[in-house]
KOLSE-66088 format. One record per residue (C-alpha): residue in one letter; z negated, x negated, y negated. Coordinates in pm, whole numbers, plus 50000, padded with zeros to 5 digits. Example, Ala and Ser with C-alpha at 12.3 -4.5 7.8 and 13.67 -1.06 7.14 Angstrom:
A492204877050450S492864863350106
***
This chain:
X500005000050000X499414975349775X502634954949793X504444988049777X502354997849444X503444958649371X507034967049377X506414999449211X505004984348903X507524956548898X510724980848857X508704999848619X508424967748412X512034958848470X513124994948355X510874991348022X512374956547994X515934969648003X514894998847781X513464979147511X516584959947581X519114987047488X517165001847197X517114966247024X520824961147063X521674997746969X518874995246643X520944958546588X524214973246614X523185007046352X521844980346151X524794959946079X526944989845984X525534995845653X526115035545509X525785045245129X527085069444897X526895086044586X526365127944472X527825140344113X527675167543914X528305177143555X528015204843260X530985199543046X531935217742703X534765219642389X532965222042039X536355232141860X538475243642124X538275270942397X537245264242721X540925253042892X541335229442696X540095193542795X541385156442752X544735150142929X542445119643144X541605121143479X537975137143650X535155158843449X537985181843267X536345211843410X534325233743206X530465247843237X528835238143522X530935218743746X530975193344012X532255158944096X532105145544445X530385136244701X531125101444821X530435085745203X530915050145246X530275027445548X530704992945579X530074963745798X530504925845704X530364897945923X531294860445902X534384869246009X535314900545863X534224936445846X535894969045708X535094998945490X535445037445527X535005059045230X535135098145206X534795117844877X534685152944897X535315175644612X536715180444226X536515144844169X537665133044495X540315152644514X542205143144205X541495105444322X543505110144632X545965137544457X548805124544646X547165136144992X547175154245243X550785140945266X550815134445641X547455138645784X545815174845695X542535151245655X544205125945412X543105137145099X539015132245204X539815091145274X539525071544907X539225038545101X539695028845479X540484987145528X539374957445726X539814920845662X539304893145816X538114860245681X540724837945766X539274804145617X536044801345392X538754809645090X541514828245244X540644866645348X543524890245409X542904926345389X544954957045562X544814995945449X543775017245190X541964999844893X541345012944549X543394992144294X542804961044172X544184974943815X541834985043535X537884984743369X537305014043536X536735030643886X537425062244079X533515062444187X531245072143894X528355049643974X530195018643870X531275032843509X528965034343239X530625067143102X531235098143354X534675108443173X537095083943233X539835066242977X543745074342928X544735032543022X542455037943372X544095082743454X547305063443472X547605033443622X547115033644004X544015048044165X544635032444536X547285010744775X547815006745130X549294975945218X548394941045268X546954914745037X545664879645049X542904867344855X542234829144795X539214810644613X540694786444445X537124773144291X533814788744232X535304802343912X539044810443955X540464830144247X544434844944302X545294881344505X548944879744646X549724919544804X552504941244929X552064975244942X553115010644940X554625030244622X551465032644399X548595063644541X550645070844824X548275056845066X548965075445422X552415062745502X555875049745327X558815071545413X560895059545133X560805022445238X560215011544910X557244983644829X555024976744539X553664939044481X550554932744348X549514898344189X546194893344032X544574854543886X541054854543774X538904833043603X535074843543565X534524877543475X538484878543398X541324894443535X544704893643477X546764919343714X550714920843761X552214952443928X555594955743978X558044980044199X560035010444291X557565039344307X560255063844426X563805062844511X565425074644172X563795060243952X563945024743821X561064998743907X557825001843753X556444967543543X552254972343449X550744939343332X547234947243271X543964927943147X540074933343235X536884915543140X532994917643109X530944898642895X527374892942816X526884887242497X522874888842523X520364895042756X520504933342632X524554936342492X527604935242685X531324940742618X534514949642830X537864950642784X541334961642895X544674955142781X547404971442974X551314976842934X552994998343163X556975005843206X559555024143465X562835019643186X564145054443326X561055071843269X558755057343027X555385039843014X552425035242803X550255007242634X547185001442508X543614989442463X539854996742521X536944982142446X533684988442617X530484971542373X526554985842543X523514980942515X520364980942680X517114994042424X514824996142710X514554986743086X515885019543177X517755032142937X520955019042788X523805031642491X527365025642525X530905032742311X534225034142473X536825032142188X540615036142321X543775030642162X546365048442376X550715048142294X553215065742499X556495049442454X559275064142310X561575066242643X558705089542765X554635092942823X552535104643087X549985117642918X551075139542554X554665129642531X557085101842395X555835084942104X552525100142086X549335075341984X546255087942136X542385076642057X539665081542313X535745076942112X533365085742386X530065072842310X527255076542619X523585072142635X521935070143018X518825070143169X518585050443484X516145054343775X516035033344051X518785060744256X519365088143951X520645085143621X521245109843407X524235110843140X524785125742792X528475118242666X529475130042352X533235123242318X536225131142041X540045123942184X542635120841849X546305122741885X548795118841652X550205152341712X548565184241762X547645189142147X544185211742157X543775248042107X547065258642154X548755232342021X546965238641638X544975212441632X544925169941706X541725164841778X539475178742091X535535172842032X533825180442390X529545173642514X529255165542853X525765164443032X526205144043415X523915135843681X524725108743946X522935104144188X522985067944432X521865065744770
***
C-alpha cells in the first residue's frame, strides 16, 4: 500500500508540475502580446451657423452629442519582429477607412494590420496596412493635442498597404524607402497601379515624398510634405507642417500649420493650431479652385493618467463664402471631447 500511495503521489506531483508548466507558458505567451486602445466621444456645436454646417476637415463634424470611435489595438514585439492589429469602430473610424469595405465586408473595421521583421539592427521591412507616414497629425485622437483635425492632415493619405524599408542611418537620421497601393485603398490593388513613398529624417524632423497614379485616369499624384516637434522649454512646444500636394489633371492643395502649446500645470496644458490652407487653381479638394482657407482652433485639456478631457474652441475663414448656405466665410463652432486611454 504504501509504494502504491508512493506512485500515487508522484503522478500527482508530475501532473501539478506539468500544470504549473502550461499556465506559465500560456500567462508568458498572453503576456508578450500586448492589447490597448482608446474610447471617444464628443459634443460639438456652430455659434453662427445652423447645425449642418461644419468644417469641410475630416472626424468631429457631427453635431450635439456625438461619438468618435472605439479603437482595439494589439501588438507584439520581439527581437526579431512583431506585428500590429488595430480595429476602430464607429463615426471616426469609419471615415478613417472610408475607402472600405471594398473587398472584405469586414474591411472598413481594420485601420492597421502589419508585421515586420527586423532584418539587421538598422534595416526593418514592414508588410500591410500602416497609417501614413505623411502629416503632424493622426487618425487616432490620443496622439493629437486637438480632437478636430486640420485641412493639410483630411487630405493627404490616411493609410497604405504595401511594403517599406526602414534604415537607421545614425542615432539621429533615419531613411523609409516603400511601394504601395493607390493612397487609402488598403484591402487589395485591382488597378495595378503603385504609389512610392520616400521619407529622410533627422531628429524630430521629417521630410516625406509621395508620388504616383492613384487611379487609372487620372495623372500621377506629387505631395512633398514637412513635419516637426520642438521643445522650446520644459513647458512650450511647437510643430509644424508644410505640405504641397498635386495630380496636374485634377488639382492639389498647399499649405502650412503651426502647432505652439503649452503646459501651465502638470496636468493641464493650452494649445493653438493656426492653418493656412490654398486650393490650387486647376482644382481643390476641400472648397474649390483657388479658394484660401484658415483653420484657428485653439484647445485647452485636462489630462489624467487614462482620461482627458477637451474644450476646443475653433473659427475656419475662407476666402469665399462657404457656411450657412453659402452667406457667410467664416464658421465659428465649440466642441467639448472626452478621450479616454486604456
Amino acid at each position: 500500500m504504501k509504494i502504491v500511495k508512493t506512485k500515487v503521489e508522484k503522478i500527482w506531483l508530475f501532473a501539478a508540475l506539468i500544470g504549473a508548466v502550461i499556465s506559465t507558458s500560456a500567462q508568458e505567451a498572453e503576456e508578450s502580446i500586448a492589447f490597448s486602445g482608446s474610447v471617444d466621444t464628443y459634443f460639438r456645436t456652430n455659434l453662427n451657423a445652423g447645425k449642418f454646417d461644419a468644417p469641410a476637415s475630416s472626424f468631429a463634424n457631427l453635431n450635439g452629442f456625438a461619438l468618435g470611435m472605439v479603437n482595439i489595438k494589439a501588438e507584439k514585439s520581439t527581437d526579431k519582429g512583431g506585428f500590429v492589429a488595430d480595429l476602430v469602430f464607429g463615426p471616426r473610424g469609419t471615415d478613417a477607412v472610408f475607402a472600405s469595405p471594398y473587398y472584405s465586408a469586414t474591411g472598413n473595421i481594420v485601420n492597421q494590420l502589419y508585421a515586420y521583421w527586423h532584418a539587421s539592427e538598422k534595416l526593418t521591412l514592414t508588410l500591410g496596412n500602416f497609417n501614413t507616414f505623411l502629416g503632424y497629425e493622426v487618425i487616432s485622437p490620443v496622439d493629437n493635442f486637438h480632437y478636430s483635425t486640420s485641412y493639410l492632415f483630411s487630405y493627404g493619405p490616411f493609410s497604405h498597404t504595401g511594403l517599406k524599408a526602414d534604415y537607421s542611418l545614425s542615432e539621429k537620421q533615419s531613411v523609409m524607402l516603400a511601394i504601395m497601393n493607390p493612397t487609402d485603398f488598403t484591402e487589395m490593388n485591382d488597378v495595378d497601379l503603385y504609389t512610392y513613398g520616400l521619407q529622410y529624417g533627422y531628429g524630430d524632423t521629417y521630410l516625406n515624398l509621395l508620388y504616383g497614379k492613384q487611379s487609372i485616369d487620372a495623372s500621377p499624384t506629387f505631395q512633398i510634405d514637412l513635419t516637426g516637434s520642438y521643445e522650446l522649454g520644459k513647458t512650450t512646444g511647437l510643430g509644424i507642417n508644410a505640405s504641397y500636394n498635386e495630380t496636374p489633371s485634377t488639382g492639389g492643395f498647399y499649405g502650412v500649420a503651426l502647432y505652439p502649446s503649452k503646459t501651465i500645470k502638470d496636468q493641464f496644458a493650452v494649445g493653438l493650431r493656426s492653418e493656412i490652407f490654398h486650393e490650387l487653381d486647376a482644382g481643390g479638394p476641400a472648397y474649390g479652385a483657388g479658394t484660401t482657407t484658415l483653420d484657428f482652433t485653439l484647445t485647452g485639456a485636462y489630462e489624467t493618467d487614462e482620461l482627458r478631457l477637451i474644450l476646443e474652441c475653433r473659427l475656419d475663414q475662407s476666402s469665399a463664402p462657404q457656411f450657412n448656405a453659402m452667406t457667410t466665410d467664416q464658421l465659428a463652432s465649440i466642441l467639448i471631447a472626452a478621450v479616454y486611454q486604456f
